[in-house]
C-alpha positions in Angstrom: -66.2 1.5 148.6 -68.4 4.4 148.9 -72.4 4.1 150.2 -74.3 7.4 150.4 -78.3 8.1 151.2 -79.3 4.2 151.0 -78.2 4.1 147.6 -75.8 0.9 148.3 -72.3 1.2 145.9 -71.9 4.4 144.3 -69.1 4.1 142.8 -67.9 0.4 142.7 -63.9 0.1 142.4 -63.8 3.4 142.5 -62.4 6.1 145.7 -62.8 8.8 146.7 -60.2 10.1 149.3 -61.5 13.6 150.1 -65.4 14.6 149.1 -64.8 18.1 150.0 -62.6 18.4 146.9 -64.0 20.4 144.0 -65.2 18.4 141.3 -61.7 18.4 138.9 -60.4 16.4 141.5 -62.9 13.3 140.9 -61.6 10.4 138.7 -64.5 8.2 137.4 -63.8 5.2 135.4 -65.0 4.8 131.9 -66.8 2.2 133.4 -68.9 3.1 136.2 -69.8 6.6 133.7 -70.9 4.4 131.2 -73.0 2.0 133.4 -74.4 5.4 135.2 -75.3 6.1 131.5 -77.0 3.0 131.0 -79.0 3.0 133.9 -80.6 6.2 133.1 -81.3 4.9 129.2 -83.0 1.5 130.6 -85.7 4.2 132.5 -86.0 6.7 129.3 -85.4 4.1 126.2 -89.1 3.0 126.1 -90.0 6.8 126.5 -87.8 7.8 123.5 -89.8 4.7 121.4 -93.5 6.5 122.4 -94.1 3.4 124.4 -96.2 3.9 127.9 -94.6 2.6 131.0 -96.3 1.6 134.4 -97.2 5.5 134.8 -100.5 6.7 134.3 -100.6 9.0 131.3 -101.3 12.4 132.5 -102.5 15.4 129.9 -100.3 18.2 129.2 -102.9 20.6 128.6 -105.7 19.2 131.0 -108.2 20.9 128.4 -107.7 19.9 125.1 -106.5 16.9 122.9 -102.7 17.3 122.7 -100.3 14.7 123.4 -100.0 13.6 126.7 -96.6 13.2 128.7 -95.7 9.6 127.8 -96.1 10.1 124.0 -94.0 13.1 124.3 -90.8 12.4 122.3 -87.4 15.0 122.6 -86.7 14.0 119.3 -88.9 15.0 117.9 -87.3 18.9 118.3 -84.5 20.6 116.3 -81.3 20.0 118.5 -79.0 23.0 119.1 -75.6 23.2 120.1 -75.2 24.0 123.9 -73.0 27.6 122.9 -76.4 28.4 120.9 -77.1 31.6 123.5 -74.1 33.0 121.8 -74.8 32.9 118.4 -75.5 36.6 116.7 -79.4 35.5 116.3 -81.4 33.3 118.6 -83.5 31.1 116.9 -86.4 31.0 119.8 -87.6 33.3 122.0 -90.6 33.4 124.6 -92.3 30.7 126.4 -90.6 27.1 126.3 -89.8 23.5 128.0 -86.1 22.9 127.1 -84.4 20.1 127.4 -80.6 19.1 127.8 -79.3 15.9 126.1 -76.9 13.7 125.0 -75.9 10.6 122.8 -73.3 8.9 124.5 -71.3 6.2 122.6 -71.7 3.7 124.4 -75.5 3.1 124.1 -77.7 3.4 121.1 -79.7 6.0 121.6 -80.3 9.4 123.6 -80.3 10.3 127.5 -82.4 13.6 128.5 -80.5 14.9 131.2 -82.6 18.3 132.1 -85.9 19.3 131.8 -85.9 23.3 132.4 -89.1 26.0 131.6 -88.8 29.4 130.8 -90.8 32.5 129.8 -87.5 33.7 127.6 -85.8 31.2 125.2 -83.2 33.4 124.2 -82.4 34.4 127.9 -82.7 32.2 129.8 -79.2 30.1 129.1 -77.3 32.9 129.7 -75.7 34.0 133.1 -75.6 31.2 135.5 -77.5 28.5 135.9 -77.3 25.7 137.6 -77.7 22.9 134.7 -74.5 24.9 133.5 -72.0 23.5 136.5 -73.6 20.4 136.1 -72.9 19.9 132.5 -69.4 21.5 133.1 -68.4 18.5 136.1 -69.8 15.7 133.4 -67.9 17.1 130.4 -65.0 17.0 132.3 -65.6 13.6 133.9 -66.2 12.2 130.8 -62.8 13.6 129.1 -60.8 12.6 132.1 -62.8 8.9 131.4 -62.1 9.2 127.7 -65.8 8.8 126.9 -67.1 11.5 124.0 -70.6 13.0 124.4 -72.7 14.9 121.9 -74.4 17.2 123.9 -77.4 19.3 122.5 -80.8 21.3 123.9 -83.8 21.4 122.1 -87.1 23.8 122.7 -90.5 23.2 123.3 -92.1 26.1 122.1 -95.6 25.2 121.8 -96.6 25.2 125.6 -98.8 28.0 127.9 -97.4 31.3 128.1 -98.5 31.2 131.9 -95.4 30.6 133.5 -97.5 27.9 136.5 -98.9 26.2 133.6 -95.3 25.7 132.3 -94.0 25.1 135.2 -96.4 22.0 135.7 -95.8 20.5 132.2 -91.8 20.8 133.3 -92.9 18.8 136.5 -94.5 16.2 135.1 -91.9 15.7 132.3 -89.2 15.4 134.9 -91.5 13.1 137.5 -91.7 10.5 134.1 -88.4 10.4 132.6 -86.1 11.3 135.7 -83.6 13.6 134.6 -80.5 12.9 136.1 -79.5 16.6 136.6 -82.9 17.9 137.7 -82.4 18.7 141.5 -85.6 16.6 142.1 -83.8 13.6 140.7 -79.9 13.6 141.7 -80.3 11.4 144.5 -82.4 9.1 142.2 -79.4 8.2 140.1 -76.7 9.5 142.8 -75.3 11.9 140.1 -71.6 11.8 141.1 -70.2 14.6 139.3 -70.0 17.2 141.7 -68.6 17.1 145.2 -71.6 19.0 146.7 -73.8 15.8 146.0 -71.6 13.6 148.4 
């Protein structure tokens, strides 16, 4: 059994004989990747149906009418295919709040599993970036699991081209649905798909 930061069982029935391992070398069960799955839809389903949660609602644009982040919905915006930054023409550019997702099979509905800002769409997802390796450990956990996923990112691009403004829409969007691959949030869920986290 594995305990780690107060979180109690990681990884019930499962072990994990060296942590220091890279992340290939981590077997997850179908079953404790779907019930990580499900814990993070129980927190975001009644976010994904527009209904408020014990949160406050808090503004987006502390100035004017627009929606506030509780009655912001993911869905609501075009998903793209995660390979979209190599496609021969970008189809958004600037200022934006993008978001990472997926629709596993085993639960009826969507998970949001990064909340990102940046002042270039079309650049950003290029080069490294974190959200990348973290993608890349829960593909491949998944696979080894025989569990599909239908990844996807979709783009805000109606928010402040002032990148502190952004950056504290992305901050409160990741404070109310908990992200599981935001770094504020990993040891919230105890992401366990890459040995660093151990």
């Amino acid at each position: 059994m594995t305990t780690f930061r107060g979180q109690g069982e990681l990884l019930p029935g499962q072990s994990l004989s060296n942590p220091s391992e890279k992340s290939s070398s981590i077997k997850l069960s179908r079953s404790c990747l779907e019930n990580w799955q499900q814990r993070i839809y129980n927190h975001q389903e009644k976010l994904f149906e527009g209904k408020a949660n014990h949160q406050k609602q808090v503004s987006l644009f502390p100035n004017t009418e627009n929606e506030s982040t509780e009655s912001f919905n993911p869905l609501r915006l075009t998903p793209l295919a995660m390979s979209f930054w190599r496609w021969p023409s970008i189809p958004h550019k600037g200022p934006a709040i993008y978001l990472v997702m997926d629709k596993p099979q085993s639960i009826d509905g969507h998970l949001l599993l990064y909340v990102g800002e940046t002042i270039a769409a079309d650049r950003r997802w290029k080069g490294e970036h974190d959200c990348k390796r973290y993608l890349s450990a829960y593909s491949e956990a998944l696979a080894g699991a025989k569990v599909s996923k239908r990844l996807s990112i979709r783009f805000w691009t109606d928010v402040p081209t002032v990148t502190r403004a952004r950056r504290n829409i992305e901050q409160q969007l990741i404070r109310l649905w908990l992200p599981p691959f935001n770094k504020e949030t990993r040891a919230h869920w105890a992401t366990p798909f890459t040995a660093e986290d151990f």
